[in-house]
C-alpha positions as CSV (number, residue, x, y, z in Angstrom):
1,X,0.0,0.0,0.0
2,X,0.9,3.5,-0.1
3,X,3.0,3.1,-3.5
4,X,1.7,6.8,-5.0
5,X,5.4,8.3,-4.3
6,X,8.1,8.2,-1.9
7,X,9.2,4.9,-0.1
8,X,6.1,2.9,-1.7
9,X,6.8,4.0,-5.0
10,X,10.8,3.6,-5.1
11,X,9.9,-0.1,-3.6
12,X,7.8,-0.6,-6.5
13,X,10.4,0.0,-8.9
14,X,12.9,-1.9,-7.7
15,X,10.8,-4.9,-7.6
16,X,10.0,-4.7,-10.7
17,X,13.3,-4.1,-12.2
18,X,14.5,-7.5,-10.1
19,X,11.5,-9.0,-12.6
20,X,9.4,-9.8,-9.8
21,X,5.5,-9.4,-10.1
22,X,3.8,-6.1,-8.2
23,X,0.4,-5.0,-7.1
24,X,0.8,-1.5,-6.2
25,X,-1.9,0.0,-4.3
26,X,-2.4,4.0,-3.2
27,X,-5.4,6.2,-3.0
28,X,-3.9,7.9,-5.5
29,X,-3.2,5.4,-8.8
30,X,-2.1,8.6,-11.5
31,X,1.6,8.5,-10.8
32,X,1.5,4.9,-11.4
33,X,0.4,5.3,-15.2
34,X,4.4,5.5,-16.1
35,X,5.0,2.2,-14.4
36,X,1.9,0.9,-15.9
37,X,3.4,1.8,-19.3
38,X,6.5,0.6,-19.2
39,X,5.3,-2.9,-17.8
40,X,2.5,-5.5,-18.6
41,X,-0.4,-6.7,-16.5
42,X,1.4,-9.7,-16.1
43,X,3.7,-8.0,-13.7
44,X,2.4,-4.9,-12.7
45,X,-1.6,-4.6,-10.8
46,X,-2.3,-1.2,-9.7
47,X,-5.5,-0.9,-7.6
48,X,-6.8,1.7,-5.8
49,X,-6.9,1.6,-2.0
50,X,-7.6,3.7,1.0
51,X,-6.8,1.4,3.8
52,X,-8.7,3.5,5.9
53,X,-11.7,2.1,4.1
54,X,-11.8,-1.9,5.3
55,X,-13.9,-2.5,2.4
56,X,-11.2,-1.4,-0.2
57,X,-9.3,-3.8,1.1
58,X,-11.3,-6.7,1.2
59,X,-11.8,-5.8,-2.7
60,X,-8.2,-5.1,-3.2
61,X,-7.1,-8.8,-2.2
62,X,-10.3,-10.4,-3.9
63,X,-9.0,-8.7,-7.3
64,X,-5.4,-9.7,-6.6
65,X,-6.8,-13.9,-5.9
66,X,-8.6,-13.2,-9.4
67,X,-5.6,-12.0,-11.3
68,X,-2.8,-14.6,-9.4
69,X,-4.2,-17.1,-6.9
70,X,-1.5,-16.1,-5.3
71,X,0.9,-13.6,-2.8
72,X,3.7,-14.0,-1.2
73,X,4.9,-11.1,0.6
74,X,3.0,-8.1,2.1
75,X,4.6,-4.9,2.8
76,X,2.6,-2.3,5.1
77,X,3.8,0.8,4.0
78,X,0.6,3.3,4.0
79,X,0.6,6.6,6.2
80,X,0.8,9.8,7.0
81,X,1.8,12.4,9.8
82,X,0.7,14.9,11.5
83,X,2.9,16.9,14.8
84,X,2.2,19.2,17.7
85,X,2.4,19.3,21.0
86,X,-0.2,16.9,23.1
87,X,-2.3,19.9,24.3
88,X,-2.7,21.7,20.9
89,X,-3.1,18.2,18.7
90,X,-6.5,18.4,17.1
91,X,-8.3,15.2,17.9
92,X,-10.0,14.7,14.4
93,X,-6.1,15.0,12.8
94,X,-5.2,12.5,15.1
95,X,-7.6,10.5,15.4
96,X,-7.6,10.3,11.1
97,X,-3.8,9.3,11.4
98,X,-4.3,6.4,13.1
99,X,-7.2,5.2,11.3
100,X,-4.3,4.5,8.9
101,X,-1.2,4.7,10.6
102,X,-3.0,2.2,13.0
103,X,-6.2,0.4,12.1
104,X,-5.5,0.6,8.4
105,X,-2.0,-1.2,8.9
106,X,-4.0,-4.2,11.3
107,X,-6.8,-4.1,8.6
108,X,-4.5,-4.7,6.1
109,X,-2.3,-7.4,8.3
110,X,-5.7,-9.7,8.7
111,X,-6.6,-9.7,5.0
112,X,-3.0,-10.5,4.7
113,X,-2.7,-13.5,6.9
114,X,-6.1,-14.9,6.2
115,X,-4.9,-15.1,2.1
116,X,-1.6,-16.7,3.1
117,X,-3.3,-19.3,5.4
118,X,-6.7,-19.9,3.2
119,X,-5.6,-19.0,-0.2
120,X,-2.1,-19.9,-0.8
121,X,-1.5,-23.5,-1.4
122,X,-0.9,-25.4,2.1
123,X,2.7,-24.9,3.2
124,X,3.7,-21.9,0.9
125,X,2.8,-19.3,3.7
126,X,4.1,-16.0,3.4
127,X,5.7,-12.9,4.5
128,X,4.7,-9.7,6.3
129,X,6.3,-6.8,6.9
130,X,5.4,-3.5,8.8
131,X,6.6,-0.2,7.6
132,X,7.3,0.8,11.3
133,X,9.4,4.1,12.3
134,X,12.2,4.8,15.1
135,X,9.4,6.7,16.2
136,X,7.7,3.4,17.2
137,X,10.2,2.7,20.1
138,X,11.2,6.2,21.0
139,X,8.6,9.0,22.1
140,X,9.5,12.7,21.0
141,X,8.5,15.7,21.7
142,X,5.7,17.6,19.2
143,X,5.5,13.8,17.2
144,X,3.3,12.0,20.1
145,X,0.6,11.0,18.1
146,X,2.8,9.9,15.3
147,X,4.5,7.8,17.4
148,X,1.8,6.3,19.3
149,X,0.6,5.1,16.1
150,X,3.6,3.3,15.5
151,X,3.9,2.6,19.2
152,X,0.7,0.6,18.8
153,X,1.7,-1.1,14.9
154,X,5.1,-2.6,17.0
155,X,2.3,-4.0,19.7
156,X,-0.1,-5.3,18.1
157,X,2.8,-7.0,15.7
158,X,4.7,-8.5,18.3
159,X,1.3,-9.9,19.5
160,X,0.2,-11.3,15.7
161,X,3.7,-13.0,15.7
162,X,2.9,-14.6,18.4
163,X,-0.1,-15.7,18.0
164,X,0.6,-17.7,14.5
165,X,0.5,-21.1,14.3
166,X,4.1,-22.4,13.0
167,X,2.0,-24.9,10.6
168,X,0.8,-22.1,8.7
169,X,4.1,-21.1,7.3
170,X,3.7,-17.2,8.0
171,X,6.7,-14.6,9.1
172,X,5.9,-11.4,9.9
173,X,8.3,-8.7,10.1
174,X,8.6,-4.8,11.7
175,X,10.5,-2.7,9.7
176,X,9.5,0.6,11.5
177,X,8.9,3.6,8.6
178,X,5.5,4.8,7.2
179,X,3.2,3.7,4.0
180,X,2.1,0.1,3.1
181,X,2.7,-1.6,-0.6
182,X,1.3,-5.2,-1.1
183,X,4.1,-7.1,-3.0
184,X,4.6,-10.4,-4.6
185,X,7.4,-11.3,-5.3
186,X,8.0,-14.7,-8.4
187,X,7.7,-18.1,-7.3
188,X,11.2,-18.7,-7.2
189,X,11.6,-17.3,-3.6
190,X,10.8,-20.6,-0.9
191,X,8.8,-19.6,2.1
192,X,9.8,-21.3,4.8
193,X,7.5,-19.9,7.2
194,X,4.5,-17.2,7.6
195,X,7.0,-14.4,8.8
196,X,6.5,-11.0,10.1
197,X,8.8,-8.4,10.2
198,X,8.6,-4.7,12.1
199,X,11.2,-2.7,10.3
200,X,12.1,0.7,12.1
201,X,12.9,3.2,9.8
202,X,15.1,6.1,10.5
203,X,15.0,9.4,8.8
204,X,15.0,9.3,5.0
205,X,14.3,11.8,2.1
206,X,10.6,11.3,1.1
207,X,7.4,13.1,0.0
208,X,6.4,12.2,3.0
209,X,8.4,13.9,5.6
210,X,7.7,17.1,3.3
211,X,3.6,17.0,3.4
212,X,3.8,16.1,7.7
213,X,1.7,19.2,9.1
214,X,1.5,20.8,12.5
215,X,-1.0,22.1,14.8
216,X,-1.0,25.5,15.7
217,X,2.0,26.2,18.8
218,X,0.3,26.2,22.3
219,X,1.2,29.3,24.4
220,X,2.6,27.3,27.1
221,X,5.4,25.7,25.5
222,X,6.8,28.8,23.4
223,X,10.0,29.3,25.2
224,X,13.1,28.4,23.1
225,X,14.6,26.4,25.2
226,X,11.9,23.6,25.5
227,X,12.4,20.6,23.6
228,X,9.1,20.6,21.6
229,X,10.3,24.5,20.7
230,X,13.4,23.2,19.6
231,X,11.7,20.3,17.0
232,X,9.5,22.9,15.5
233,X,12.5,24.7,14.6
234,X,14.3,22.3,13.8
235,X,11.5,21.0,11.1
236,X,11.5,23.9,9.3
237,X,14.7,22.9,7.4
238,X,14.7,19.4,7.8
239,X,16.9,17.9,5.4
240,X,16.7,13.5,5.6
241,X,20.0,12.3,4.7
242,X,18.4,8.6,4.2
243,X,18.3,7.3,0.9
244,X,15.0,5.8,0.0
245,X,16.4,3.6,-3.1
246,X,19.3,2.2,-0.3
247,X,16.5,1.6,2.0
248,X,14.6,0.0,-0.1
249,X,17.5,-2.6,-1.1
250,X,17.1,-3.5,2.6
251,X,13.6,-4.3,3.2
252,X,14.0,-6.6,-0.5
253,X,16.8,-8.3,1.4
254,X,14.8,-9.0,4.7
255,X,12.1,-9.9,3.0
256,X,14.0,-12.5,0.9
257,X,16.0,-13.7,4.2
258,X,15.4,-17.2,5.3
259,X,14.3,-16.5,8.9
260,X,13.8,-12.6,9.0
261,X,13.8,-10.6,12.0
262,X,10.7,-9.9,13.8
263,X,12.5,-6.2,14.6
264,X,14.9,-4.7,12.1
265,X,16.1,-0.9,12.9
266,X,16.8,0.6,9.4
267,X,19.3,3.8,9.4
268,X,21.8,4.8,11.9
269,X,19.8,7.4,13.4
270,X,17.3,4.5,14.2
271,X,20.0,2.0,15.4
272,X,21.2,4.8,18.1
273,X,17.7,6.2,19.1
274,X,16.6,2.7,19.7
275,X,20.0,1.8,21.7
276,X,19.7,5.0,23.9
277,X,16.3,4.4,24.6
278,X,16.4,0.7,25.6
279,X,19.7,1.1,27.4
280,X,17.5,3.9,29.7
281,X,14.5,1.5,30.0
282,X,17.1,-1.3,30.8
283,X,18.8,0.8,33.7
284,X,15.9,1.9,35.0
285,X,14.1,-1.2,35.5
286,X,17.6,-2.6,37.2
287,X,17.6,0.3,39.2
288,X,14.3,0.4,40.9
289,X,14.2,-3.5,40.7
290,X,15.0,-4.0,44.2
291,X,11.1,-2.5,44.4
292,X,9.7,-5.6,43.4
293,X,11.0,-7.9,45.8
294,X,8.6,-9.7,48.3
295,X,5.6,-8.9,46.4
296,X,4.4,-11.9,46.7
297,X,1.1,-13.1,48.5
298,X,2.1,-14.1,52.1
């Protein structure tokens, strides 16, 4: 999904150019038509999907059983952002963002797993992986809603992975970034189990980053110093150093791996958020531990 521009797009074409077999999907399907010219049905589907609509998606993987009988891997890349400080977030904004940040991403996941269980032939399983972000294992200031979105993707995730029956032959996979293409790669790649993979994504030059709005400043938190002060700042000349086609290179290899990762931290900015923040959460809990002794019933 999300496979109009950006991460989605780039993805798209470097699937195709490994001569591998696509369906795109986006709200938007227009800045497909060059893809759709240069290559034939046979490889390339472009539907159009809002996966804030559950219904779009229940159509989107009818038509894609129709054209294949077939999918193999499933790449959750769909969303959007919007930033501001808890007390001045407007609730509809928010509350829009995670019905596809969120809900569209779990929407998508159960279509997902019920067509590699029910559809595929018995054994092939298949693959999932979550467009996560950095933001999904690190709260920051003016991005809370953002990142609770992602905070509940990397739960809800960890919980699906768990609850799959081996037999079934799906891996899922968290690769922590934003928008949501549905993939398939040719039959020459062997599933060896339904896998899922959470890929968190660091900070890379997309359309994306560039359309992520904010709410108005609240009064209270206008002084210079304060952190949230500081990101607004700051995102006025944001300038990703990521490269989305090197990025991409790295979810076709994890998606291609054997035994994937259930958690993959994509970027270097990702890897060291992620260490600094576990390494807090780590010490803390070893330093307040001696709290939780004799808490037992008498």
């Amino acid at each position: 999904t999300g496979t109009s521009t950006g991460l989605g797009k780039t993805l798209v074409e470097l699937v195709l150019a490994k001569g591998e077999i696509v369906v795109a999907t986006a709200r938007r399907t227009a800045p497909l038509n060059d893809l759709k010219a240069k290559y034939p049905a046979s490889h390339l589907l472009v539907l159009k999907l809002d996966v804030s609509k559950p219904s779009e998606i229940t159509a989107a993987f009818a038509q894609v059983k129709e054209a294949f009988g077939r999918l193999d891997v499933v790449v959750n890349n769909a969303g959007w952002g919007t930033f501001g400080e808890v007390e001045s977030a407007v609730d509809a904004d928010a509350r829009a963002m995670f019905d596809t940040n969120f809900w569209g991403a779990v929407d998508v996941s159960r279509a997902a797993l019920a067509f590699f269980r029910d559809v595929n032939a018995p054994g092939v399983g298949g693959r999932l992986v979550q467009i996560s972000s950095c933001c999904g294992i690190v709260g920051l200031p003016g991005q809370a809603f953002y990142c609770a979105s992602k905070f509940a993707l990397e739960a809800v995730t960890e919980s699906l992975a768990a609850e799959i029956d081996p037999t079934w032959n799906i891996k899922v996979s968290i690769a922590d970034r934003r928008n949501t293409a549905v993939v398939r790669p040719s039959l020459t790649v062997h599933m060896l189990a339904l896998q899922v993979t959470l890929i968190a994504l660091g900070a890379f030059a997309t359309e994306g980053v560039q359309k992520i709005t904010w709410s108005a400043p609240h009064p209270a938190y206008s002084k210079p110093e304060l952190p949230v002060s500081a990101m607004r700042n700051m995102w006025e000349s944001f300038n990703p150093q990521g490269d989305v086609k090197k990025a991409v290179e790295v979810f076709y290899t994890v998606a291609g791996l054997p035994d994937p990762p259930l958690h993959i931290a994509v970027g270097k900015d990702s890897i060291e958020m992620s260490k600094v923040k576990l390494g807090k959460v780590l010490a803390e809990f070893e330093k307040y531990e001696y709290l939780s002794e004799n808490l037992n019933k008498d």
